[in-house]
mmCIF file of the N, C-alpha and C atoms, coordinates in Angstrom:
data_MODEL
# 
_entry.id   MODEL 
# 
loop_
_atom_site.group_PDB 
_atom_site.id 
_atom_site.type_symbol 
_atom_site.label_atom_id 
_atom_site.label_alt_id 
_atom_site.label_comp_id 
_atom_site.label_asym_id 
_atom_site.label_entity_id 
_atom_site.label_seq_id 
_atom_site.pdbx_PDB_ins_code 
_atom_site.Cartn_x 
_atom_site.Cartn_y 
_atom_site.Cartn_z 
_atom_site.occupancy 
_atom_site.B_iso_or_equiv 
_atom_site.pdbx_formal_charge 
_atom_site.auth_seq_id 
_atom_site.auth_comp_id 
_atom_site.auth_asym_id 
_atom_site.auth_atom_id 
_atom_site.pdbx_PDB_model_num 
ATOM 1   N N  . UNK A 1 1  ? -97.710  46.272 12.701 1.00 0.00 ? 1  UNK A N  1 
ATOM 2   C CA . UNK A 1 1  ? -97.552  46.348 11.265 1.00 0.00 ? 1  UNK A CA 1 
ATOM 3   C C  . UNK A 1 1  ? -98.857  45.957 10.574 1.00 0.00 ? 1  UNK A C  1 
ATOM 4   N N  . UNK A 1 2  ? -99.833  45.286 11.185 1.00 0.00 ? 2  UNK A N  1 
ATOM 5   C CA . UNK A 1 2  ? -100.827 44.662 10.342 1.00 0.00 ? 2  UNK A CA 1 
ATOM 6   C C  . UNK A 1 2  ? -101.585 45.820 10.896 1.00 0.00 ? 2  UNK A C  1 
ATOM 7   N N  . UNK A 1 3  ? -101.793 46.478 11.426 1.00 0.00 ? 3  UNK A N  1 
ATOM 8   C CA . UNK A 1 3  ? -102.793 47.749 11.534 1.00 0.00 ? 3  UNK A CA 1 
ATOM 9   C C  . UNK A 1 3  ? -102.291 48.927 10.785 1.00 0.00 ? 3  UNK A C  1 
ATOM 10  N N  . UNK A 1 4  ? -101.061 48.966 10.499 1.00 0.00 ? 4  UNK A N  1 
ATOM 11  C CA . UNK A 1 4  ? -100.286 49.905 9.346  1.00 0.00 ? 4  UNK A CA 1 
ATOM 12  C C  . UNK A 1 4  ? -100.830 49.791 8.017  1.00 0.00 ? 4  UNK A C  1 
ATOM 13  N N  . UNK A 1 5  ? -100.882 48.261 8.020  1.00 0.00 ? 5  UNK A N  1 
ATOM 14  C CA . UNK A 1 5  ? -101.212 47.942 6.549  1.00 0.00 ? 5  UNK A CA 1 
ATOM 15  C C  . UNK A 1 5  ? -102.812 47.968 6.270  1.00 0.00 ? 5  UNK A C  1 
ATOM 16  N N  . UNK A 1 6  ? -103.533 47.685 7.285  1.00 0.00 ? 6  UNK A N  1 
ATOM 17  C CA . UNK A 1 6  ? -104.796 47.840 7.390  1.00 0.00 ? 6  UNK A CA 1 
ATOM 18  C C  . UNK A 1 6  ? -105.299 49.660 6.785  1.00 0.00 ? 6  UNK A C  1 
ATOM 19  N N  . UNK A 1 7  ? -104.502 50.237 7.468  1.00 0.00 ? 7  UNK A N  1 
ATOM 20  C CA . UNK A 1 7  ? -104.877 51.843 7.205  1.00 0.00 ? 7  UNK A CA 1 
ATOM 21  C C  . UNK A 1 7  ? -104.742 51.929 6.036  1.00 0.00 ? 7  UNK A C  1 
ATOM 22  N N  . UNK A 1 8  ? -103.524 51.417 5.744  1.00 0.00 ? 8  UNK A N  1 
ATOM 23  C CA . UNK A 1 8  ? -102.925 51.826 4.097  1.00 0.00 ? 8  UNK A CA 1 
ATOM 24  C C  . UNK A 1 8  ? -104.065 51.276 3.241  1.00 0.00 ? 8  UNK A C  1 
ATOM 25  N N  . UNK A 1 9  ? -104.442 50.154 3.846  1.00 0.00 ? 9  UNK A N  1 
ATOM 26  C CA . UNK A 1 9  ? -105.553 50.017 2.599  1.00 0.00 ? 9  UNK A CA 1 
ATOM 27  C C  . UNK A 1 9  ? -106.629 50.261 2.712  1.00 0.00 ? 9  UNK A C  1 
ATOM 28  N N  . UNK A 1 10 ? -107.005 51.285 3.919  1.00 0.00 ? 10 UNK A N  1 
ATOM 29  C CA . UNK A 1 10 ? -108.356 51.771 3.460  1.00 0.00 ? 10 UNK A CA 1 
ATOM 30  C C  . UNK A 1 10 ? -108.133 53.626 3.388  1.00 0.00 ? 10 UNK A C  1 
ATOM 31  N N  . UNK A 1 11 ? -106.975 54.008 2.931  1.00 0.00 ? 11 UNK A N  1 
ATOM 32  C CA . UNK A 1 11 ? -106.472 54.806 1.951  1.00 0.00 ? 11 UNK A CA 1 
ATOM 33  C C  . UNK A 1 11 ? -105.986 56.294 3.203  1.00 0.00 ? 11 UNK A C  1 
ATOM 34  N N  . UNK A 1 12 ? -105.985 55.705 4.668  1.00 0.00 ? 12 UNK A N  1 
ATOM 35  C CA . UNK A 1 12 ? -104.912 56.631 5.159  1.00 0.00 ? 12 UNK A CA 1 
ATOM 36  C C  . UNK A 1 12 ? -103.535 57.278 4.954  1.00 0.00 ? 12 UNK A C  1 
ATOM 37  N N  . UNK A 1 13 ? -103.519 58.669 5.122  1.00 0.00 ? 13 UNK A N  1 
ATOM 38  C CA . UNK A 1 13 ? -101.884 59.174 4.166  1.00 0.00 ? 13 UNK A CA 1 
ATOM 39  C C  . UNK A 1 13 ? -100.765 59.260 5.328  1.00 0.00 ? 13 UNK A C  1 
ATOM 40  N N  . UNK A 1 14 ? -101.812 59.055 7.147  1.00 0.00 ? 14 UNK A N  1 
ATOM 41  C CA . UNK A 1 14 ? -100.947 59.341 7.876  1.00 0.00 ? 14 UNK A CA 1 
ATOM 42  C C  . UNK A 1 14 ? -100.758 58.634 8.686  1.00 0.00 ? 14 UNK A C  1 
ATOM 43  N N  . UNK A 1 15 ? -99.537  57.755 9.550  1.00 0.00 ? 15 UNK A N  1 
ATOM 44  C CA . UNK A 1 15 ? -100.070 56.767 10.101 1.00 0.00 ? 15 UNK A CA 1 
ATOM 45  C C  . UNK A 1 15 ? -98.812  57.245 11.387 1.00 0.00 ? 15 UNK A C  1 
ATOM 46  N N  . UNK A 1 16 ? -99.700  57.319 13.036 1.00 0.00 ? 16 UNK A N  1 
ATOM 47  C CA . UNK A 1 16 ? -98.793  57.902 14.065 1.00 0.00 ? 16 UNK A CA 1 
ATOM 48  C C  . UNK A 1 16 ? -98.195  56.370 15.007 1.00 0.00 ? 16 UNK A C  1 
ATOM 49  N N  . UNK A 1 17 ? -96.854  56.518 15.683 1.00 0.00 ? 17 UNK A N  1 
ATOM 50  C CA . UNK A 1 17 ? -96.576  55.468 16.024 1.00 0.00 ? 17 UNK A CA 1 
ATOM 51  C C  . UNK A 1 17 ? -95.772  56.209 17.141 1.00 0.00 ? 17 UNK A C  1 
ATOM 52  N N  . UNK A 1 18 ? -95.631  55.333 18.446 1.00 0.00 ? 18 UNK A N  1 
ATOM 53  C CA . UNK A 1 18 ? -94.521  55.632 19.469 1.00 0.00 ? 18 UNK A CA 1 
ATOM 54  C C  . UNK A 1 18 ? -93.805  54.819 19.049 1.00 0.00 ? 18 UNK A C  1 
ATOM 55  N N  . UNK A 1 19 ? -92.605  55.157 19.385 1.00 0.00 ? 19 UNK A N  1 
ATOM 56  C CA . UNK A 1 19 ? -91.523  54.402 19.615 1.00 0.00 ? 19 UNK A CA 1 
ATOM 57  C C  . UNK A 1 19 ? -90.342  54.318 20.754 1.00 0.00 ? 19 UNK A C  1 
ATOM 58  N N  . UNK A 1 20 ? -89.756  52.877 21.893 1.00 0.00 ? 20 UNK A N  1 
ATOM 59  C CA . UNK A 1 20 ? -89.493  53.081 22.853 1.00 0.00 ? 20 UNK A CA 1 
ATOM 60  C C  . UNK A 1 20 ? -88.300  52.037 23.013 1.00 0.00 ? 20 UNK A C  1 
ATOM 61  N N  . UNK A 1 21 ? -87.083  52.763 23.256 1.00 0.00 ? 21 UNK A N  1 
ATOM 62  C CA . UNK A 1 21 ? -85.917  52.048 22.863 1.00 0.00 ? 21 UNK A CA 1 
ATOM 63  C C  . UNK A 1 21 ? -85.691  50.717 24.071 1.00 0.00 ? 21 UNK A C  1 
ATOM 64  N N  . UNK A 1 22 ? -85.248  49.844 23.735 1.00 0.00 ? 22 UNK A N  1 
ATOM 65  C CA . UNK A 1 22 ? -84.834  48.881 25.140 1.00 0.00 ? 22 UNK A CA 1 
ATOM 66  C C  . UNK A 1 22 ? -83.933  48.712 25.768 1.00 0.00 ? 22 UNK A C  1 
ATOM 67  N N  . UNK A 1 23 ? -83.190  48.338 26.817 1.00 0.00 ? 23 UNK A N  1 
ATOM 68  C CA . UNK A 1 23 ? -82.169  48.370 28.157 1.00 0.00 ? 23 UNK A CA 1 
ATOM 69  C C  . UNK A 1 23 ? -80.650  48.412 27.054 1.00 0.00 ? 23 UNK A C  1 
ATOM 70  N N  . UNK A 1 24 ? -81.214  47.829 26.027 1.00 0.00 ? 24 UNK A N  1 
ATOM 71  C CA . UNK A 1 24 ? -79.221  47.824 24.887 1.00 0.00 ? 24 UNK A CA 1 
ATOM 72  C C  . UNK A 1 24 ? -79.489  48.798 24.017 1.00 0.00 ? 24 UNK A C  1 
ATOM 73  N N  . UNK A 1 25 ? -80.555  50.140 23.869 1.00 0.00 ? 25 UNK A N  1 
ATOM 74  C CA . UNK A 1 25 ? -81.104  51.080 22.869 1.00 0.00 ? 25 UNK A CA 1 
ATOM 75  C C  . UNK A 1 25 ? -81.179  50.385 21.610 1.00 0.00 ? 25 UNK A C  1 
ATOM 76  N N  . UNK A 1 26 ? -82.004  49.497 21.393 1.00 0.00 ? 26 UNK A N  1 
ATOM 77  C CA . UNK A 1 26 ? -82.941  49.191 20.195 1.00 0.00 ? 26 UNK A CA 1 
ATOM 78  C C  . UNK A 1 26 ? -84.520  49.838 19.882 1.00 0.00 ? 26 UNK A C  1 
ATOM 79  N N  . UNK A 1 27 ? -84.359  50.753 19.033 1.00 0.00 ? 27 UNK A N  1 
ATOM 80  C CA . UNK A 1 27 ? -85.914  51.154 19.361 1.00 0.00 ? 27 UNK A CA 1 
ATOM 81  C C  . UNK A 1 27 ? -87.060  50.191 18.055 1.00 0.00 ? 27 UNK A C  1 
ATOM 82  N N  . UNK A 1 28 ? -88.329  50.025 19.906 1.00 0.00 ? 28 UNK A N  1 
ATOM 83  C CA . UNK A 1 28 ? -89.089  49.190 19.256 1.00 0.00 ? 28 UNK A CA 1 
ATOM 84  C C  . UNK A 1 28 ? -90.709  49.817 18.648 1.00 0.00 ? 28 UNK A C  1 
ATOM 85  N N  . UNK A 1 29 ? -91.709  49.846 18.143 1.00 0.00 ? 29 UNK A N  1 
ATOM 86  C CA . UNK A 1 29 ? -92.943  50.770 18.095 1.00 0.00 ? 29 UNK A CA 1 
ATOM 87  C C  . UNK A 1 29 ? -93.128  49.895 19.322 1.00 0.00 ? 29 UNK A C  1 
ATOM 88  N N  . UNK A 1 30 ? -93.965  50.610 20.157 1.00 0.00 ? 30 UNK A N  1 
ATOM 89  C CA . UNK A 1 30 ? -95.201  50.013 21.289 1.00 0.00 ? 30 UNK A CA 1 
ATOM 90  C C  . UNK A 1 30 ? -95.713  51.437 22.056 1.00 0.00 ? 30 UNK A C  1 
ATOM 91  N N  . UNK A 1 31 ? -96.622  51.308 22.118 1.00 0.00 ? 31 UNK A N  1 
ATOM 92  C CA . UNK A 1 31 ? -97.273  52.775 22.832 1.00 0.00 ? 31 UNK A CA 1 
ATOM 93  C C  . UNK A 1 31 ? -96.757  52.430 24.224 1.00 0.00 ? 31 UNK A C  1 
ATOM 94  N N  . UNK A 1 32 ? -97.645  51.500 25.097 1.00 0.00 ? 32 UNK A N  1 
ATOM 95  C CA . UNK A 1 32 ? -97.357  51.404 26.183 1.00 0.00 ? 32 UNK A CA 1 
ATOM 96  C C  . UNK A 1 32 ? -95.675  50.820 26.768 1.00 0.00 ? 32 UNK A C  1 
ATOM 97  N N  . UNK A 1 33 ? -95.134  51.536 27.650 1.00 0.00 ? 33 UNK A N  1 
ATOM 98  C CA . UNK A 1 33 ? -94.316  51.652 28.424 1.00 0.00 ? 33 UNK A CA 1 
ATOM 99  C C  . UNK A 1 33 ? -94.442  50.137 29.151 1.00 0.00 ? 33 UNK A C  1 
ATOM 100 N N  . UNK A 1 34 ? -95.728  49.631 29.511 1.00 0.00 ? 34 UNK A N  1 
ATOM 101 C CA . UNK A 1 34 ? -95.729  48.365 30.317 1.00 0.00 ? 34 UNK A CA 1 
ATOM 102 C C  . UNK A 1 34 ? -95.501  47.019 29.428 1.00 0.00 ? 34 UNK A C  1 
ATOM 103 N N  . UNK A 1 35 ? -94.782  46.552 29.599 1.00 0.00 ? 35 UNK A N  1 
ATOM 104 C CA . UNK A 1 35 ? -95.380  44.917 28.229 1.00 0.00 ? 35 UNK A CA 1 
ATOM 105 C C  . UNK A 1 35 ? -96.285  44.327 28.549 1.00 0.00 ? 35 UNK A C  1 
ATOM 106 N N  . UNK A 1 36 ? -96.968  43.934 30.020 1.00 0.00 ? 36 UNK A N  1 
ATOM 107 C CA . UNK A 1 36 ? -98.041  43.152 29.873 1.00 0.00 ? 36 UNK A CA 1 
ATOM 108 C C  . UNK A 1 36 ? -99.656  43.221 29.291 1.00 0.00 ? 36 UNK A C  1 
ATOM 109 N N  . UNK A 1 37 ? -100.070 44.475 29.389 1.00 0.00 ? 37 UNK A N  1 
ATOM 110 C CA . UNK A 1 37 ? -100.862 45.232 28.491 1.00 0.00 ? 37 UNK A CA 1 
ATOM 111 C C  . UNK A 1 37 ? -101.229 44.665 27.310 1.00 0.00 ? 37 UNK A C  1 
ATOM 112 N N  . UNK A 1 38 ? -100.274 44.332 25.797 1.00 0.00 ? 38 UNK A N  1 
ATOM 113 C CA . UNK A 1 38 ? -100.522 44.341 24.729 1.00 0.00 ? 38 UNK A CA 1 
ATOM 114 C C  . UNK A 1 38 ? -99.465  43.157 24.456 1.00 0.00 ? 38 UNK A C  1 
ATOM 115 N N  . UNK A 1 39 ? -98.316  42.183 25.554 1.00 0.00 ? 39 UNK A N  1 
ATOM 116 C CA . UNK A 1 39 ? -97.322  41.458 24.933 1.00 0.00 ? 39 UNK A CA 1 
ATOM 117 C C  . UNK A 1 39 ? -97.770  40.198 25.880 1.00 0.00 ? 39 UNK A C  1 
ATOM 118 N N  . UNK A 1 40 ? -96.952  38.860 25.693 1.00 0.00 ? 40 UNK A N  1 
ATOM 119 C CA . UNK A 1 40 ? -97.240  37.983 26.868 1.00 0.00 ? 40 UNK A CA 1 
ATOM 120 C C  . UNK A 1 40 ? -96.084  38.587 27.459 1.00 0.00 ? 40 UNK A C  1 
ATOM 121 N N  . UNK A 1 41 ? -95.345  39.603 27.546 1.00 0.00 ? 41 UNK A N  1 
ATOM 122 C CA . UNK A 1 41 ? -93.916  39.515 28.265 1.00 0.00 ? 41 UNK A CA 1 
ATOM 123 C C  . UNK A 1 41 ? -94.419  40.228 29.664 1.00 0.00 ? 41 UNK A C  1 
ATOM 124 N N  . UNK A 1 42 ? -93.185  40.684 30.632 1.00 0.00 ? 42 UNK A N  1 
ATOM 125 C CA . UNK A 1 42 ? -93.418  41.435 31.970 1.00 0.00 ? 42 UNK A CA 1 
ATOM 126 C C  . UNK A 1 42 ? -92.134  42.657 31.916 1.00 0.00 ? 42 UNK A C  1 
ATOM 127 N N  . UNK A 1 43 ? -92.007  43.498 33.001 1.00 0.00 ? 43 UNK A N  1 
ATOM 128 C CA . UNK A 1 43 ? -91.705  44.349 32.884 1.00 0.00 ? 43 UNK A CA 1 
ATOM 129 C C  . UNK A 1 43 ? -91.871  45.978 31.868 1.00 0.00 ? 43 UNK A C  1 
ATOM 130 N N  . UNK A 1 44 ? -90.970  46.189 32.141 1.00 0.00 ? 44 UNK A N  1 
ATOM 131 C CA . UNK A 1 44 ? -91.008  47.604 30.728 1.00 0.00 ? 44 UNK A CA 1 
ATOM 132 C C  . UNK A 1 44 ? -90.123  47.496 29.668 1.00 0.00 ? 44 UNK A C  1 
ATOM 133 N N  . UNK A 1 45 ? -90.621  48.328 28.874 1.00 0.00 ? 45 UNK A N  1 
ATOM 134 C CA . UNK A 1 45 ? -89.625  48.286 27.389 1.00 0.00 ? 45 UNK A CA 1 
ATOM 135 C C  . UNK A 1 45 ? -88.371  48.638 27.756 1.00 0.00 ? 45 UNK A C  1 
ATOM 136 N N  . UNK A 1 46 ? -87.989  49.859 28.428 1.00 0.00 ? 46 UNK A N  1 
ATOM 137 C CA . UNK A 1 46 ? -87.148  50.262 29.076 1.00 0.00 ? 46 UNK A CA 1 
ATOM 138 C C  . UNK A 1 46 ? -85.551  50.006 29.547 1.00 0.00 ? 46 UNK A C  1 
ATOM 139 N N  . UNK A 1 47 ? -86.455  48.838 30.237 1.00 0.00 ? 47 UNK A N  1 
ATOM 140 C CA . UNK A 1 47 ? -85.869  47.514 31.814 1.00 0.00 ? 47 UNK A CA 1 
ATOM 141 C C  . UNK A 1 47 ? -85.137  46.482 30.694 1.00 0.00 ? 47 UNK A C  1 
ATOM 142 N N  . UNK A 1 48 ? -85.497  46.006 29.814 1.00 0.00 ? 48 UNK A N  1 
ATOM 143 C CA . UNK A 1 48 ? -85.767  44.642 29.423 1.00 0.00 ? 48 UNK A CA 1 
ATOM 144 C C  . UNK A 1 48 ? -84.963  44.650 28.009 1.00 0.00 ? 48 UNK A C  1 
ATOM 145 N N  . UNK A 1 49 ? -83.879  43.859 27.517 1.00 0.00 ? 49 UNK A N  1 
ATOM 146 C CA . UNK A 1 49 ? -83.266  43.782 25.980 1.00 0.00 ? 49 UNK A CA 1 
ATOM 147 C C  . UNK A 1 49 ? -83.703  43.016 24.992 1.00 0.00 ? 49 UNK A C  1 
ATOM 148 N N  . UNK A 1 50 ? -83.532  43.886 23.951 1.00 0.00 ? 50 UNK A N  1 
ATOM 149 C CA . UNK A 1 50 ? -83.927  43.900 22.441 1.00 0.00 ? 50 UNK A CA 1 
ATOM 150 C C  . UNK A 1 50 ? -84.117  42.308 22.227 1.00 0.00 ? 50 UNK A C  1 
ATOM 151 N N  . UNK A 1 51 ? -83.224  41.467 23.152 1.00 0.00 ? 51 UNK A N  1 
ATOM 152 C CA . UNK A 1 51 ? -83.571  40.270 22.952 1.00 0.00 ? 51 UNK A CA 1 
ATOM 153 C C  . UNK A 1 51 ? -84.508  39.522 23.275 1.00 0.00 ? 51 UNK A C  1 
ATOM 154 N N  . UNK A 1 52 ? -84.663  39.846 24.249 1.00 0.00 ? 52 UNK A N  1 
ATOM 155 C CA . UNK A 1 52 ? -86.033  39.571 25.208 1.00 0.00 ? 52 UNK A CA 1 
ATOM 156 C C  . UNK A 1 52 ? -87.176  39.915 24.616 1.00 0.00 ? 52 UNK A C  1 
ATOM 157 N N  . UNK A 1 53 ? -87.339  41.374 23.858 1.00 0.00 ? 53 UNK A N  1 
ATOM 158 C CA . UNK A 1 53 ? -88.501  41.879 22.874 1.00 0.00 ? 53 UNK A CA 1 
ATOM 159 C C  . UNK A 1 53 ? -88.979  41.161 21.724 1.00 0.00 ? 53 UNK A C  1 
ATOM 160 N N  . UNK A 1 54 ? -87.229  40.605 21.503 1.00 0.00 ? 54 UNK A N  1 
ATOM 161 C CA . UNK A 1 54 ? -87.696  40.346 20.030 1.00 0.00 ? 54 UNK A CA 1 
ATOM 162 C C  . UNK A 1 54 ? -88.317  38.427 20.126 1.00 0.00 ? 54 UNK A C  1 
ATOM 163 N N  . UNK A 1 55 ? -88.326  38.323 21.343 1.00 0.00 ? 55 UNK A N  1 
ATOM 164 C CA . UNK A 1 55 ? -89.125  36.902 21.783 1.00 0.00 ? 55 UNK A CA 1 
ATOM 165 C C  . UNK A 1 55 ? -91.218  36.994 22.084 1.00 0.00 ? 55 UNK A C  1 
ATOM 166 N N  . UNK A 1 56 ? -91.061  38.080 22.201 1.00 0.00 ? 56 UNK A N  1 
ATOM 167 C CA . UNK A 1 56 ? -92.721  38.598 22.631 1.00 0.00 ? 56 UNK A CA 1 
ATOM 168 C C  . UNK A 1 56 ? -93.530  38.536 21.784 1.00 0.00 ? 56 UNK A C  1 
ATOM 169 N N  . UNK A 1 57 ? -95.151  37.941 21.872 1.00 0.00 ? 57 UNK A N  1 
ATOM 170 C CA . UNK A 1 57 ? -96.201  37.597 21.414 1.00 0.00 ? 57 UNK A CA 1 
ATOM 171 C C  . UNK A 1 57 ? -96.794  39.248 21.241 1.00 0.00 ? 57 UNK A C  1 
ATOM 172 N N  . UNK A 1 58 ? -97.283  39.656 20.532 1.00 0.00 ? 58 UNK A N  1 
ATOM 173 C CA . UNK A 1 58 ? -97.583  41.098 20.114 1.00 0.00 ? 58 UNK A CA 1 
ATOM 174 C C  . UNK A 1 58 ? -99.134  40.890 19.744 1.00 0.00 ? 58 UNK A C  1 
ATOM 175 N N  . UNK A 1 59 ? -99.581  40.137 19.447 1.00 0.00 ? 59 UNK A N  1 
ATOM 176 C CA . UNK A 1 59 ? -100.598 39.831 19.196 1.00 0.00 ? 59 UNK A CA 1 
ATOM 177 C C  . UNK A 1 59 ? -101.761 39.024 19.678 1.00 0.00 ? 59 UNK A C  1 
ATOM 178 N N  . UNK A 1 60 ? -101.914 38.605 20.120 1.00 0.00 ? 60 UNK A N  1 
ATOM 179 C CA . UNK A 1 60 ? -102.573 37.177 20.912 1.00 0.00 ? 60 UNK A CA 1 
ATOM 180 C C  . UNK A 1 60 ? -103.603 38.366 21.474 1.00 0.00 ? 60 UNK A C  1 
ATOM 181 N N  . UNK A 1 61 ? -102.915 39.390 22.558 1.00 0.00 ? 61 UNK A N  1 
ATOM 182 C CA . UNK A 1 61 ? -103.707 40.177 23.102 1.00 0.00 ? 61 UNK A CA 1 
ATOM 183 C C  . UNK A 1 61 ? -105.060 40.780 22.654 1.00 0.00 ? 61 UNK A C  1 
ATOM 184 N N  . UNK A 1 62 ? -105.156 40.806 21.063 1.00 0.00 ? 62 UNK A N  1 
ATOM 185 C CA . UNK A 1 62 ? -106.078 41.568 20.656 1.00 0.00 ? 62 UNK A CA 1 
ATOM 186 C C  . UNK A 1 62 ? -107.059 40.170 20.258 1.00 0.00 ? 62 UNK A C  1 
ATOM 187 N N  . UNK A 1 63 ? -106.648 38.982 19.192 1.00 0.00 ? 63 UNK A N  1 
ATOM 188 C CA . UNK A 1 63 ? -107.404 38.357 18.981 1.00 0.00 ? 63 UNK A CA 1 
ATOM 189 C C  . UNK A 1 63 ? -106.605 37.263 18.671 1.00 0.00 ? 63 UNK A C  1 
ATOM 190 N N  . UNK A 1 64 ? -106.624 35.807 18.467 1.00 0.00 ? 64 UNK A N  1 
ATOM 191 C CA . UNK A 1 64 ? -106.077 35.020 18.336 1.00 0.00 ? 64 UNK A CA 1 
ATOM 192 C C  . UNK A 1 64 ? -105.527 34.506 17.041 1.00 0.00 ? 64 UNK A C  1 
ATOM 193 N N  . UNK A 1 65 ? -106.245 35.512 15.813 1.00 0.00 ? 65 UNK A N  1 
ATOM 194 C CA . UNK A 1 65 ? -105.967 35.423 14.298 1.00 0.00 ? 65 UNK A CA 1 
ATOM 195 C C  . UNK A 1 65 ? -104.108 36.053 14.330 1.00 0.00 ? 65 UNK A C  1 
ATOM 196 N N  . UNK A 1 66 ? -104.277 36.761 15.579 1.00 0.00 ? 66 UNK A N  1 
ATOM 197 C CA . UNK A 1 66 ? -102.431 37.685 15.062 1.00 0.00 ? 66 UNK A CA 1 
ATOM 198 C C  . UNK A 1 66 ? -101.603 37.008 15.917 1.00 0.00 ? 66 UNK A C  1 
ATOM 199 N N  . UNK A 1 67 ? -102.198 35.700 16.698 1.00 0.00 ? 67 UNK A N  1 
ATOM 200 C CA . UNK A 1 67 ? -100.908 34.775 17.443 1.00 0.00 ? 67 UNK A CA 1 
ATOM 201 C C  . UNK A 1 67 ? -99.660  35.389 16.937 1.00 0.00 ? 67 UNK A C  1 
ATOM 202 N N  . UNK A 1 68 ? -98.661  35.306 17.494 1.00 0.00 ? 68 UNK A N  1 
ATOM 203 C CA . UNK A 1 68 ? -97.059  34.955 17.324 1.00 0.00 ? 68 UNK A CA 1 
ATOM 204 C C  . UNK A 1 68 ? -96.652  36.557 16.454 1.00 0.00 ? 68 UNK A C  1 
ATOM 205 N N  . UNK A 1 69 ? -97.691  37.817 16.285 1.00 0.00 ? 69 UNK A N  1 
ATOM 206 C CA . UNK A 1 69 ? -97.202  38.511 15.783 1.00 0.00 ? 69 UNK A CA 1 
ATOM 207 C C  . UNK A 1 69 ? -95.933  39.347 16.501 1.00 0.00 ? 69 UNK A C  1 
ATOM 208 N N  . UNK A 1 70 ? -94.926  39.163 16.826 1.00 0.00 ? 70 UNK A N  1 
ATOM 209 C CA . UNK A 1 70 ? -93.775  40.077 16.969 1.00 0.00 ? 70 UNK A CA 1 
ATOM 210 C C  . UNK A 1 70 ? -94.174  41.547 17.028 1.00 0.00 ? 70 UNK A C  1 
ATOM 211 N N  . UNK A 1 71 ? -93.118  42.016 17.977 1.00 0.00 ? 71 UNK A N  1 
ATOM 212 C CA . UNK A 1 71 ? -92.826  43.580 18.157 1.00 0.00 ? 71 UNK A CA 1 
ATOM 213 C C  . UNK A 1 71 ? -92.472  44.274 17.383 1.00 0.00 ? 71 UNK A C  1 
ATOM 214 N N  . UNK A 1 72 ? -93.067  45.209 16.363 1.00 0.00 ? 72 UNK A N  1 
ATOM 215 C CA . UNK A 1 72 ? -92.135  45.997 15.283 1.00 0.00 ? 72 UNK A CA 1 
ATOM 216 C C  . UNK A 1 72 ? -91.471  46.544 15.921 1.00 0.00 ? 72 UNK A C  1 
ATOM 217 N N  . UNK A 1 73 ? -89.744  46.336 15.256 1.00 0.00 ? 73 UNK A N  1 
ATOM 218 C CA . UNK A 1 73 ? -88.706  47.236 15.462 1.00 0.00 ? 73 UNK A CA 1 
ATOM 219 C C  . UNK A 1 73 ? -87.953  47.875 14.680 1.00 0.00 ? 73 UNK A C  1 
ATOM 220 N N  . UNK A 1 74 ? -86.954  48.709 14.236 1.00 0.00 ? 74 UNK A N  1 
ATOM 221 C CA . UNK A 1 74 ? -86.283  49.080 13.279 1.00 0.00 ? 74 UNK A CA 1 
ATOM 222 C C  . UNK A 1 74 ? -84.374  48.370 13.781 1.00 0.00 ? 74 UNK A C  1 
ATOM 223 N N  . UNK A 1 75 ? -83.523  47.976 12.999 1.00 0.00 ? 75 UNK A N  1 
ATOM 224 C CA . UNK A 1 75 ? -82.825  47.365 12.388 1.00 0.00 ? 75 UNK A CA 1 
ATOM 225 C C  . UNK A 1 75 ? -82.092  48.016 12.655 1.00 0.00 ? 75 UNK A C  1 
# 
């Protein structure tokens, strides 16, 4: 979400996202299929429930300013 909003404000009209449902079909955005990649979690999006996702560090990976950022999901 903070790279969503990043675009938006430097005046992108289009913004592309995967999205990849989890083991109870909650769908979450994440490109990669793996969680360890981009989350502190293990396994796949796949494998693993909405609950479990919605516990994952989303951020840390890139830089330490987006600690504790959460998995966007839809509701």
């Amino acid at each position: 979400i903070v790279s969503f909003d990043k675009a938006l404000s430097l005046g992108c009209g289009v913004i592309e996202f995967d999205v990849m449902c989890s083991n109870d079909g909650e769908p979450f955005l994440i490109h990669d299929e793996h969680l360890k990649r981009t989350t502190n979690g293990q396994g796949e999006v796949g494998q693993v429930s909405s609950s479990y996702l919605r516990t994952l560090d989303a951020g840390s990976w890139y830089s330490k300013k987006f600690k504790e950022i959460p998995l966007p999901h839809f509701k």
